[in-house]
N, C-alpha and C positions, 0 to 999 in steps of 0.2 A: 754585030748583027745589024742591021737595017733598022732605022728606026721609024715609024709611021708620021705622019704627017699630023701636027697637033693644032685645035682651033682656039682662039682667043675671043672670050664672048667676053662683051661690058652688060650692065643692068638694063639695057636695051635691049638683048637677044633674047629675054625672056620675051617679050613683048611681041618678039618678031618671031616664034613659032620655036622656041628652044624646047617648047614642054611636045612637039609633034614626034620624037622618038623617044619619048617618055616608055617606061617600060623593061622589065628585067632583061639585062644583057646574057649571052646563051651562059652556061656553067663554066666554059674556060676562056670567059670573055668579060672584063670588067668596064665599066667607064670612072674615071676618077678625075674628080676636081681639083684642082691647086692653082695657087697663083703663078701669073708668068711671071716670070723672072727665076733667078739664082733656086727659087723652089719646086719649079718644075724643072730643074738640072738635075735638082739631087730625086724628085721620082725617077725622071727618068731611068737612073743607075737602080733604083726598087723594079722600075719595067722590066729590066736585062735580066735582072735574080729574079722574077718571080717566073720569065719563060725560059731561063736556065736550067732553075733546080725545081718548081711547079708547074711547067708548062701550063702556065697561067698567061694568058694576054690581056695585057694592060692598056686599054685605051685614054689617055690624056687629054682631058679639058681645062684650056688656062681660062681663065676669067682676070678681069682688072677691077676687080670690086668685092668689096664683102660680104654683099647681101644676095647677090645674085647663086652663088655655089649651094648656098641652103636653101634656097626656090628652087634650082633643077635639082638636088638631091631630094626635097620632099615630092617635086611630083614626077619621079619615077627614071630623069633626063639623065640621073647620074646613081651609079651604085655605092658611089662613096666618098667625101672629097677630103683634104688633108690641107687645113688653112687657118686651123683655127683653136684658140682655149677651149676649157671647160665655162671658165668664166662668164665669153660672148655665147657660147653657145648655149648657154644656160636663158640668156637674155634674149637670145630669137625666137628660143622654145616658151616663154616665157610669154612675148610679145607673138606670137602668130599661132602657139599652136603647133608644134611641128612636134610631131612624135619620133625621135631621132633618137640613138644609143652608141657608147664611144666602142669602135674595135679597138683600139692600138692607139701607143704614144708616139708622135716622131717627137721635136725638139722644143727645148727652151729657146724662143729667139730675146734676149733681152732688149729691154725699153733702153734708150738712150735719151741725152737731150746734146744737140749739137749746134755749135753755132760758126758762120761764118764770118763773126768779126770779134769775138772774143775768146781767148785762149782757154781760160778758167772762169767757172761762176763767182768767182770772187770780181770780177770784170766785170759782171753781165749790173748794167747801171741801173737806178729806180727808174720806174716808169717803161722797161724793157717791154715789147711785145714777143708773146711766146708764143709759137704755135701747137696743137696739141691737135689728135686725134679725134674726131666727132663720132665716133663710133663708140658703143657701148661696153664699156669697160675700159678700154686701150686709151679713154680720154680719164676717167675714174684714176685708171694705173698710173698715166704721166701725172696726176695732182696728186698722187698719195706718195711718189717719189720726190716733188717738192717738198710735201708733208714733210716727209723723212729727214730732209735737207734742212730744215728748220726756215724754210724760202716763207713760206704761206703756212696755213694753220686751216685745216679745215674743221665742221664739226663734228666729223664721224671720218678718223683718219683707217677705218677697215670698211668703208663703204668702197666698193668695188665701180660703182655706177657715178661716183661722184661726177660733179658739174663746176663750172667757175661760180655759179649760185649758191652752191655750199660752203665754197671760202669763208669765213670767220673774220682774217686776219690776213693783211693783204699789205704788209709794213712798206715793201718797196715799189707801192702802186702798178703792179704789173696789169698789164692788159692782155687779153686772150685772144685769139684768134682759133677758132673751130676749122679744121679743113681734113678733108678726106687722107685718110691714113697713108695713099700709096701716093698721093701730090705735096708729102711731106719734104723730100730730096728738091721739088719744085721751087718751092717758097723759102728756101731754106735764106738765099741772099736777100728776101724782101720784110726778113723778121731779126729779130736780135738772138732768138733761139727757136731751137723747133724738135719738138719729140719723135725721133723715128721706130720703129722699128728695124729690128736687126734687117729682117729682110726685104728691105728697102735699101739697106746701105750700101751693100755691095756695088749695085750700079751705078748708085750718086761719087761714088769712089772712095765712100767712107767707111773706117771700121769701128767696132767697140771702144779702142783705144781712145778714140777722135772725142767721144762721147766726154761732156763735161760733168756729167753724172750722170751713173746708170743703175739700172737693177744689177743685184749680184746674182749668179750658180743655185742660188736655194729657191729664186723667183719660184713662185705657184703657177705659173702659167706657162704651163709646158702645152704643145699644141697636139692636134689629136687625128685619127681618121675617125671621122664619124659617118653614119649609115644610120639608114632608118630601123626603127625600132623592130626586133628581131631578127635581123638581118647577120646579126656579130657574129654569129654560130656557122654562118654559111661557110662551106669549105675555102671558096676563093677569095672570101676577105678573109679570112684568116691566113692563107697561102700570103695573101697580098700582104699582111701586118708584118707575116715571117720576113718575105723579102727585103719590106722597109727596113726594119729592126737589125740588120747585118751591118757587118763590116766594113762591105763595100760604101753602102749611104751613108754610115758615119764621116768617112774617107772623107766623099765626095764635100760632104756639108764643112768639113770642118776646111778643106782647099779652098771651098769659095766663102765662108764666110771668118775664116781666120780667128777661130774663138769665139763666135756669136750666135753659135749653134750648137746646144749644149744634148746631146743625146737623152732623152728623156725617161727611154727604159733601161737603163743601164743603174 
Protein backbone atom coordinates (compact mmCIF):
# COMPACT_ATOMS: atom_id res chain seq x y z
CA UNK A 1 0.00 0.00 0.00
CA UNK A 2 1.19 3.60 -0.61
CA UNK A 3 2.79 5.03 1.97
CA UNK A 4 2.39 8.93 2.98
CA UNK A 5 4.95 11.22 2.88
CA UNK A 6 6.90 11.60 6.37
CA UNK A 7 8.46 15.11 7.88
CA UNK A 8 11.71 15.31 9.62
CA UNK A 9 11.76 18.08 12.34
CA UNK A 10 15.08 19.00 14.44
CA UNK A 11 14.60 21.13 17.91
CA UNK A 12 14.26 24.10 15.60
CA UNK A 13 10.76 23.30 14.21
CA UNK A 14 9.35 23.82 17.40
CA UNK A 15 10.30 27.33 17.31
CA UNK A 16 9.15 27.67 13.73
CA UNK A 17 5.31 26.94 14.40
CA UNK A 18 5.41 22.86 15.01
CA UNK A 19 3.01 23.57 17.97
CA UNK A 20 0.29 25.45 15.00
CA UNK A 21 -1.48 21.94 14.38
CA UNK A 22 -1.22 21.16 17.72
CA UNK A 23 -4.52 19.31 18.56
CA UNK A 24 -6.38 15.96 18.68
CA UNK A 25 -5.94 14.00 15.40
CA UNK A 26 -9.72 12.80 14.06
CA UNK A 27 -10.44 9.00 15.77
CA UNK A 28 -8.92 6.94 12.94
CA UNK A 29 -6.08 9.42 12.49
CA UNK A 30 -3.01 9.38 14.62
CA UNK A 31 0.32 11.48 14.55
CA UNK A 32 3.26 9.62 15.97
CA UNK A 33 6.86 10.62 16.77
CA UNK A 34 10.03 8.50 16.24
CA UNK A 35 13.24 8.98 15.19
CA UNK A 36 14.51 9.05 11.47
CA UNK A 37 16.22 6.46 10.77
CA UNK A 38 16.18 2.35 11.05
CA UNK A 39 13.16 3.32 13.69
CA UNK A 40 10.96 4.93 11.58
CA UNK A 41 11.46 1.56 9.21
CA UNK A 42 10.27 -0.51 11.70
CA UNK A 43 6.86 2.08 12.42
CA UNK A 44 6.47 2.18 9.33
CA UNK A 45 5.60 -1.84 9.12
CA UNK A 46 3.23 -0.93 12.73
CA UNK A 47 1.63 1.79 9.93
CA UNK A 48 0.68 -1.07 7.38
CA UNK A 49 -0.82 -3.35 10.56
CA UNK A 50 -2.46 -0.86 12.16
CA UNK A 51 -4.59 0.11 8.56
CA UNK A 52 -4.59 -3.61 7.76
CA UNK A 53 -6.18 -5.07 10.65
CA UNK A 54 -7.50 -1.45 12.58
CA UNK A 55 -8.03 0.69 9.84
CA UNK A 56 -6.19 2.98 11.85
CA UNK A 57 -4.01 5.79 10.00
CA UNK A 58 -0.83 6.45 11.15
CA UNK A 59 0.67 9.65 10.51
CA UNK A 60 4.67 9.67 10.98
CA UNK A 61 6.84 12.37 12.32
CA UNK A 62 10.71 11.82 12.45
CA UNK A 63 12.42 14.31 14.51
CA UNK A 64 16.57 14.23 14.81
CA UNK A 65 16.61 14.96 18.51
CA UNK A 66 15.50 14.04 21.77
CA UNK A 67 13.87 16.79 23.19
CA UNK A 68 11.88 17.95 20.50
CA UNK A 69 9.24 14.61 20.30
CA UNK A 70 8.27 15.31 24.08
CA UNK A 71 7.55 19.37 23.24
CA UNK A 72 5.17 18.38 20.32
CA UNK A 73 3.70 15.40 22.15
CA UNK A 74 3.00 17.70 25.31
CA UNK A 75 1.47 20.54 23.39
CA UNK A 76 -0.86 18.53 21.52
CA UNK A 77 1.41 18.48 17.73
CA UNK A 78 1.74 14.70 18.31
CA UNK A 79 -0.59 11.96 19.78
CA UNK A 80 2.12 9.75 20.51
CA UNK A 81 5.80 9.27 19.82
CA UNK A 82 7.90 5.94 20.35
CA UNK A 83 11.85 6.98 21.02
CA UNK A 84 12.40 6.52 24.22
CA UNK A 85 12.86 4.64 28.11
CA UNK A 86 11.05 4.89 31.03
CA UNK A 87 14.24 6.18 32.56
CA UNK A 88 14.62 9.65 30.16
CA UNK A 89 11.21 9.91 30.31
CA UNK A 90 10.93 10.05 33.80
CA UNK A 91 13.66 12.89 33.56
CA UNK A 92 11.68 15.28 31.15
CA UNK A 93 8.57 14.72 33.13
CA UNK A 94 10.67 15.52 35.93
CA UNK A 95 12.57 18.47 34.53
CA UNK A 96 9.40 20.37 32.55
CA UNK A 97 6.42 19.12 33.93
CA UNK A 98 5.01 17.16 31.32
CA UNK A 99 2.08 15.19 32.36
CA UNK A 100 2.63 12.09 30.04
CA UNK A 101 1.76 8.04 30.63
CA UNK A 102 3.29 4.90 28.94
CA UNK A 103 0.80 2.99 26.14
CA UNK A 104 2.91 0.07 25.09
CA UNK A 105 6.50 -1.38 25.03
CA UNK A 106 8.50 -1.62 21.57
CA UNK A 107 12.27 -2.49 22.24
CA UNK A 108 15.33 -2.85 24.06
CA UNK A 109 18.01 -1.01 21.93
CA UNK A 110 21.25 -1.96 23.82
CA UNK A 111 24.12 0.63 24.74
CA UNK A 112 27.25 -0.31 23.15
CA UNK A 113 30.79 1.38 23.25
CA UNK A 114 32.49 1.21 19.84
CA UNK A 115 35.75 2.18 18.69
CA UNK A 116 37.49 2.90 15.49
CA UNK A 117 40.88 2.04 16.36
CA UNK A 118 40.77 -0.55 18.88
CA UNK A 119 39.58 -4.02 18.55
CA UNK A 120 39.01 -4.81 22.48
CA UNK A 121 38.88 -2.73 25.58
CA UNK A 122 41.71 -4.35 26.82
CA UNK A 123 43.49 -2.02 23.86
CA UNK A 124 41.60 1.08 24.66
CA UNK A 125 45.07 3.01 26.36
CA UNK A 126 45.09 5.39 29.62
CA UNK A 127 44.28 8.57 29.05
CA UNK A 128 41.68 7.43 26.02
CA UNK A 129 38.95 9.89 25.18
CA UNK A 130 35.47 8.51 25.23
CA UNK A 131 32.51 9.81 23.92
CA UNK A 132 29.31 9.41 25.77
CA UNK A 133 25.73 10.69 25.39
CA UNK A 134 24.67 14.27 26.97
CA UNK A 135 21.38 13.46 27.39
CA UNK A 136 19.84 12.34 30.64
CA UNK A 137 20.12 8.94 31.52
CA UNK A 138 21.84 7.34 28.18
CA UNK A 139 25.11 9.38 29.42
CA UNK A 140 24.27 7.99 33.53
CA UNK A 141 23.79 4.22 31.37
CA UNK A 142 27.11 4.53 29.31
CA UNK A 143 29.10 5.36 33.00
CA UNK A 144 27.48 2.60 34.89
CA UNK A 145 28.44 0.09 32.08
CA UNK A 146 32.01 1.21 32.56
CA UNK A 147 30.99 0.73 36.29
CA UNK A 148 30.31 -2.65 35.43
CA UNK A 149 33.46 -3.06 33.50
CA UNK A 150 35.50 -2.42 36.38
CA UNK A 151 37.00 0.77 33.88
CA UNK A 152 35.80 3.77 36.52
CA UNK A 153 34.29 3.54 39.81
CA UNK A 154 31.56 5.78 40.35
CA UNK A 155 29.83 6.84 43.75
CA UNK A 156 26.38 5.73 43.23
CA UNK A 157 26.86 2.81 40.66
CA UNK A 158 22.51 2.73 40.31
CA UNK A 159 22.39 6.34 39.76
CA UNK A 160 20.66 6.42 36.48
CA UNK A 161 21.59 10.37 35.96
CA UNK A 162 25.01 9.89 36.67
CA UNK A 163 27.66 12.55 35.17
CA UNK A 164 31.72 12.20 34.58
CA UNK A 165 31.46 14.64 38.06
CA UNK A 166 30.34 11.60 39.92
CA UNK A 167 33.39 9.41 38.87
CA UNK A 168 35.13 8.44 42.18
CA UNK A 169 37.96 6.71 40.49
CA UNK A 170 39.20 7.21 37.24
CA UNK A 171 42.55 4.70 37.35
CA UNK A 172 43.29 5.01 33.56
CA UNK A 173 42.79 9.04 33.29
CA UNK A 174 40.11 8.79 30.70
CA UNK A 175 38.70 12.03 29.48
CA UNK A 176 34.89 12.56 28.43
CA UNK A 177 33.62 14.10 25.86
CA UNK A 178 29.65 15.00 26.00
CA UNK A 179 27.96 15.00 22.49
CA UNK A 180 24.45 14.53 21.40
CA UNK A 181 23.40 10.98 21.21
CA UNK A 182 22.42 10.60 17.30
CA UNK A 183 26.20 12.52 16.26
CA UNK A 184 27.67 9.58 18.12
CA UNK A 185 28.40 7.25 14.55
CA UNK A 186 29.78 11.15 13.78
CA UNK A 187 32.67 11.37 16.01
CA UNK A 188 33.25 8.04 16.35
CA UNK A 189 36.91 8.31 14.23
CA UNK A 190 37.79 11.68 16.29
CA UNK A 191 37.61 9.73 19.75
CA UNK A 192 39.32 6.49 20.95
CA UNK A 193 35.65 5.14 21.81
CA UNK A 194 32.22 6.29 21.79
CA UNK A 195 28.79 4.99 23.31
CA UNK A 196 26.13 4.31 20.79
CA UNK A 197 23.05 3.34 20.79
CA UNK A 198 21.67 0.49 18.96
CA UNK A 199 19.80 2.72 16.98
CA UNK A 200 22.20 4.66 15.60
CA UNK A 201 24.28 1.74 14.43
CA UNK A 202 22.78 0.52 11.85
CA UNK A 203 23.50 3.47 9.63
CA UNK A 204 27.12 4.04 10.86
CA UNK A 205 27.31 0.38 9.42
CA UNK A 206 27.81 -1.03 12.69
CA UNK A 207 26.28 -3.77 14.80
CA UNK A 208 25.99 -5.08 18.54
CA UNK A 209 28.76 -7.34 17.68
CA UNK A 210 31.31 -4.43 16.84
CA UNK A 211 30.47 -3.15 20.35
CA UNK A 212 33.58 -3.54 22.82
CA UNK A 213 31.15 -3.72 25.62
CA UNK A 214 27.70 -3.58 25.92
CA UNK A 215 24.47 -3.99 27.77
CA UNK A 216 23.10 -7.55 27.89
CA UNK A 217 19.01 -8.87 26.95
CA UNK A 218 18.00 -8.09 30.69
CA UNK A 219 18.91 -4.14 30.16
CA UNK A 220 15.96 -2.11 31.98
CA UNK A 221 15.64 0.13 29.32
CA UNK A 222 13.37 -1.06 27.12
CA UNK A 223 11.82 1.97 25.10
CA UNK A 224 8.17 2.90 24.97
CA UNK A 225 5.14 4.75 23.17
CA UNK A 226 4.19 7.42 25.34
CA UNK A 227 1.09 9.79 25.24
CA UNK A 228 -0.17 12.23 27.33
CA UNK A 229 -1.52 11.47 30.48
CA UNK A 230 -5.05 9.72 29.95
CA UNK A 231 -4.67 9.25 26.60
CA UNK A 232 -3.54 5.13 27.08
CA UNK A 233 -7.12 4.01 27.05
CA UNK A 234 -8.05 5.65 23.80
CA UNK A 235 -9.12 2.98 21.28
CA UNK A 236 -6.36 4.21 18.52
CA UNK A 237 -3.32 4.04 20.75
CA UNK A 238 -4.28 1.04 21.78
CA UNK A 239 -5.02 -0.16 18.09
CA UNK A 240 -1.72 1.40 17.47
CA UNK A 241 0.27 -0.58 20.55
CA UNK A 242 -1.40 -3.91 19.01
CA UNK A 243 0.00 -3.21 15.56
CA UNK A 244 3.48 -2.35 17.00
CA UNK A 245 3.62 -5.38 19.30
CA UNK A 246 3.20 -8.16 16.15
CA UNK A 247 5.08 -10.07 14.15
CA UNK A 248 5.57 -8.24 11.58
CA UNK A 249 7.69 -5.28 13.50
CA UNK A 250 9.55 -7.81 15.25
CA UNK A 251 10.61 -9.15 11.76
CA UNK A 252 11.35 -5.83 10.49
CA UNK A 253 13.52 -4.58 13.76
CA UNK A 254 15.39 -7.67 14.08
CA UNK A 255 16.38 -7.41 9.68
CA UNK A 256 17.67 -4.12 10.27
CA UNK A 257 19.16 -4.15 13.41
CA UNK A 258 20.56 -7.84 13.58
CA UNK A 259 20.08 -8.58 17.21
CA UNK A 260 20.11 -5.07 18.72
CA UNK A 261 16.50 -4.93 19.08
CA UNK A 262 15.22 -6.88 21.54
CA UNK A 263 11.19 -7.03 21.61
CA UNK A 264 10.23 -5.75 24.84
CA UNK A 265 6.68 -7.11 25.27
CA UNK A 266 7.40 -10.59 24.63
Amino acid sequence: MPISLTRTLSAAALGLGLAAGAGYATADTIKVGTMAGPETDVMQVAKQVAKEKYDLDVEIVEFTDYVTPNAALADGSLDANAYQHEPYMQSMVNDRGYDFAIAGKTFVYPIGAYSAKYDSIDDLPDGATIAVPNDPTNEGRSLILLDKHGLITLDDAENLEATPIDITENPHDYSFKEIEAAQMPRVLQDVDMAFINSTFTQPAGLTLDDALIKEGPDSPYVNLIVVRGGDQDREAIQDLVKAYQSDAVADKAQELFQGGAVPGWK
